[in-house]
C-alpha positions in Angstrom: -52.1 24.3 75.2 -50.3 22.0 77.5 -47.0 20.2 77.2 -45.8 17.2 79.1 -41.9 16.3 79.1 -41.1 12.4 80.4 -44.6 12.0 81.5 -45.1 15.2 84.1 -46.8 18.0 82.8 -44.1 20.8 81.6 -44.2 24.7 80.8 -42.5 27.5 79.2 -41.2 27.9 82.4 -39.8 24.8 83.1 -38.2 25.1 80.4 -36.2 28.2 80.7 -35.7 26.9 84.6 -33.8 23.4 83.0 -31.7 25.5 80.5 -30.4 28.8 81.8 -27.4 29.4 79.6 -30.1 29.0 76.3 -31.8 32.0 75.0 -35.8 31.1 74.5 -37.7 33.1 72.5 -41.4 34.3 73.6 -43.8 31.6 73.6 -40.7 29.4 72.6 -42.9 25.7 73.1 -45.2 26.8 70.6 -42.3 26.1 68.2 -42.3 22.6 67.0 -38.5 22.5 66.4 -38.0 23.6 70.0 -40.2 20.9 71.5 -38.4 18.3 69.4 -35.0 19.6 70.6 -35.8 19.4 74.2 -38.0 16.3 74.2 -41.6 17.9 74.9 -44.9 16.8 73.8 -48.2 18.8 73.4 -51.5 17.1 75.0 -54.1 17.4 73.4 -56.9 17.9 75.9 -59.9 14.8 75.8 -62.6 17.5 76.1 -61.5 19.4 73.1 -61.9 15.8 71.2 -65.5 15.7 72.1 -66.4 19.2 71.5 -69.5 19.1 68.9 -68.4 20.4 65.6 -69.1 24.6 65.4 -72.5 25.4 64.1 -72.4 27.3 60.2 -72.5 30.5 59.9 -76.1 32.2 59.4 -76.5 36.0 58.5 -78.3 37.6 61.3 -77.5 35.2 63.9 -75.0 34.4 66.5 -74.5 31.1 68.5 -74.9 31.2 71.9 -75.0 27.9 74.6 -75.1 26.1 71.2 -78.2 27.9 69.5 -78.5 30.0 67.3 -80.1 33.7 68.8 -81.4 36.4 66.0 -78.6 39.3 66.3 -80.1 42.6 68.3 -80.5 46.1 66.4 -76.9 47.3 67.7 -75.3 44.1 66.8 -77.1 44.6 62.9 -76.6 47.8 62.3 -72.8 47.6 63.7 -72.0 44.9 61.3 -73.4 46.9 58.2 -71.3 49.9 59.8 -68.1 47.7 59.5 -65.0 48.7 61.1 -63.9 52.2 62.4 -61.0 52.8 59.5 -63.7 51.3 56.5 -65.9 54.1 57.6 -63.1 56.9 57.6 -62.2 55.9 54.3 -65.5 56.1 53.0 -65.9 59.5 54.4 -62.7 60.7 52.9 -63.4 58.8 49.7 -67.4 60.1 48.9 -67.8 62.6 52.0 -69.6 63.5 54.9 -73.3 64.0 53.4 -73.3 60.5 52.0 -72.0 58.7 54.4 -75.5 60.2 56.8 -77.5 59.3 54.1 -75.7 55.5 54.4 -75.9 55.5 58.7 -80.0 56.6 57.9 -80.6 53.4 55.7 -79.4 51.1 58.1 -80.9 52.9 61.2 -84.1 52.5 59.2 -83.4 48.7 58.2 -82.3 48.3 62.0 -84.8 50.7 64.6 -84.4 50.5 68.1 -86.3 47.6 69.4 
């Protein structure tokens, strides 16, 4: 994000530079109230304006250079795997046995290309 104060383009560190008796707080002109206080505006950059609008979501596909490109057999089967601590839990929950019997299903839905 950029910031401007009286016209000139302005920074967090600008800030801290004009005002060194006043305790900021990390990422302190991301704070409304503190832009308002010391007279700094955000800019909103024209390119963002005229960014197309995102593609939907599809299942199985991810957009890439504004298409949409079928997901690989890694990307598939990691999505069904879901994250790290889902998978502990699922262990702990049911156990080892069918948790292999889970990872063979989607290895089967998803071979190796």
């Amino acid at each position: 994000m950029a910031y401007k104060k009286d016209g000139a383009d302005y920074s967090e560190k600008q800030l801290r530079k004009d005002n060194p008796l006043v305790s900021f707080p990390r990422n302190a002109l991301t704070n409304a109230e503190i832009r308002s206080d010391y007279g700094v505006a955000v800019v909103t950059d024209p390119v963002d304006e005229l960014a197309p609008e995102p593609l939907p979501h599809r299942d199985g596909f991810k957009v890439v250079d504004g298409e949409y490109v079928e997901l690989n057999w890694l990307e598939k089967r990691i999505i069904e795997y879901g994250p790290l601590t889902k998978q502990i839990e699922f262990i702990t929950e049911n156990g080892l046995t069918p948790w292999q019997t889970k990872v063979a299903e989607i290895k089967a839905r998803h071979p190796k290309e």
